[in-house]
C-alpha positions, 0 to 999 in steps of 0.5 A: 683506309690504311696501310698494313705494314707493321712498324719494329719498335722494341715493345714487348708484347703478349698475344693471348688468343683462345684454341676454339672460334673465328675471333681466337683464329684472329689471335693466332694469326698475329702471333704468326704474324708478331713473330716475323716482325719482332724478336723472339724475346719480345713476344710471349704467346699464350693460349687459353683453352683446354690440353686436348684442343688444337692450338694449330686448327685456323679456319681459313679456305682462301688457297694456301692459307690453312696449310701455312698457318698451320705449319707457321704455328706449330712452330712457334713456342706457345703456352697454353693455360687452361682457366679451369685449372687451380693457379692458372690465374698466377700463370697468366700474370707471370706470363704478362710481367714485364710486358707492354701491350697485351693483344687478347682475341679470344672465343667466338660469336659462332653458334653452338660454341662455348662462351667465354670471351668474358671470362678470358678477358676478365682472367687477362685484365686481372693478370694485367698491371694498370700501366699496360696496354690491352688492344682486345677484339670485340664484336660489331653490334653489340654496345655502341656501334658506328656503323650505318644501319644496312642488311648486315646489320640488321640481320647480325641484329636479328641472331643476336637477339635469337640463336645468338642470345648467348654470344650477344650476353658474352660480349656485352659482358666483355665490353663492360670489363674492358671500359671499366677497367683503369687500362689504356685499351682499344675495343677492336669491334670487327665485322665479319671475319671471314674464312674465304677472304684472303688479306688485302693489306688494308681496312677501315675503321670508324670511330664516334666520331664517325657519325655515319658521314664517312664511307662505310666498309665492308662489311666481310674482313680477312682475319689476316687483315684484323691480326694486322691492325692489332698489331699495329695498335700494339706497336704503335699506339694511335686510339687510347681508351676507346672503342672502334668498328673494323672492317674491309677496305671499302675502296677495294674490291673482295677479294678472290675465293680461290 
């Protein structure tokens, strides 16, 4: 478990995140989050997805959380790029020159959505120069996984295998750009993100080396949470190329839904 204050560096950091789906809800959240620890001029933030989405829309219920994030948003000065787009390619690397670390949470694993996770990572990784750092999210279940078989998992096993087909072909996809590529990246593999959970300031990770004899976490995150832990890869680099499993804090209980 480990605790979320963000540390101030004077890294540079890009924060892409998608306009649609749970995973690009965690992007927009720590560009929030970016722009209340760093300088402005540190920080560029950049959506993909199409000119009539909504860069402001978080699915988030917990009380209070949907209204601020959407005020703190509209706020901030994003760019969005449409991939469909001639140049957006071009676009996406001038907006990585001189950068850092690039933080990409992008698409969903959601029913009935689109699929373009490995799509936009693959335009990030190409927009990228190999002395960059990419801290990108993933998914649980998918690939290599860390976790201890239990009800969860085995039922995200299930819909990834039946109504999920194309979201577990998305990510499998995305998980074979990103360990393929010369960068020093992190594979961010959250558990549930969920909308009713509000941040609790902690999380758990697992690693390979985990081998099933750690406590396991839980298996619902706040996306407030994962945002968090991003960032703080971004800023203060800890795992390099390699993959990990997020999720909640074991030693806490979930928080209220209110």
């Amino acid at each position: 478990m480990v605790s979320a204050a963000i540390p101030n560096t004077l890294a540079s950091i890009a924060i892409i995140f998608g306009t649609r789906g749970g995973l690009s809800d965690v992007g927009k959240i720590a560009a929030v989050l970016a722009a209340k620890e760093m300088q402005q001029e540190n920080i560029r933030l950049v959506a993909i997805g199409g000119e009539h989405d909504d860069l402001c829309d978080v699915d988030v219920t917990y009380e209070g959380g949907a209204q601020e994030l959407r005020k703190e948003l509209s706020a901030l000065p994003i760019t969005r790029i449409n991939l469909d787009e001639h140049g957006s390619g071009q676009q996406l690397k001038a907006q990585l020159q001189g950068i850092s670390t690039v933080v990409a949470a992008v698409g969903n694993r959601q029913p009935f959505m689109a699929r373009t996770i490995a799509r936009d990572t693959q335009a990030t990784i190409n927009a990228m120069e190999d002395k960059q750092r990419l801290v990108v999210l993933g998914s649980f279940g998918v690939g290599e996984d860390f976790l201890v078989p239990n009800f969860i998992t085995r039922l995200w096993s299930v819909m990834l295998s039946t109504i999920l087909r194309g979201a577990r072909t998305d990510l499998m996809q995305q998980e074979s750009i990103v360990t393929q590529s010369s960068l020093d990246y992190l594979l961010v593999k959250p558990t549930g993100v969920a909308p009713e959970e509000s941040p609790v300031n902690s999380w758990k990770i697992l690693t390979k080396e985990s081998n099933g004899i750690e406590l396991q976490p839980r298996m619902s995150l706040s996306k407030t949470d994962a945002a968090k832990f991003m960032l703080n890869e971004a800023m203060h680099p800890t795992l390099h190329r390699t993959a990990i499993i997020l999720g909640g804090d074991p030693t806490k209980p979930p928080p209220s839904k209110n």
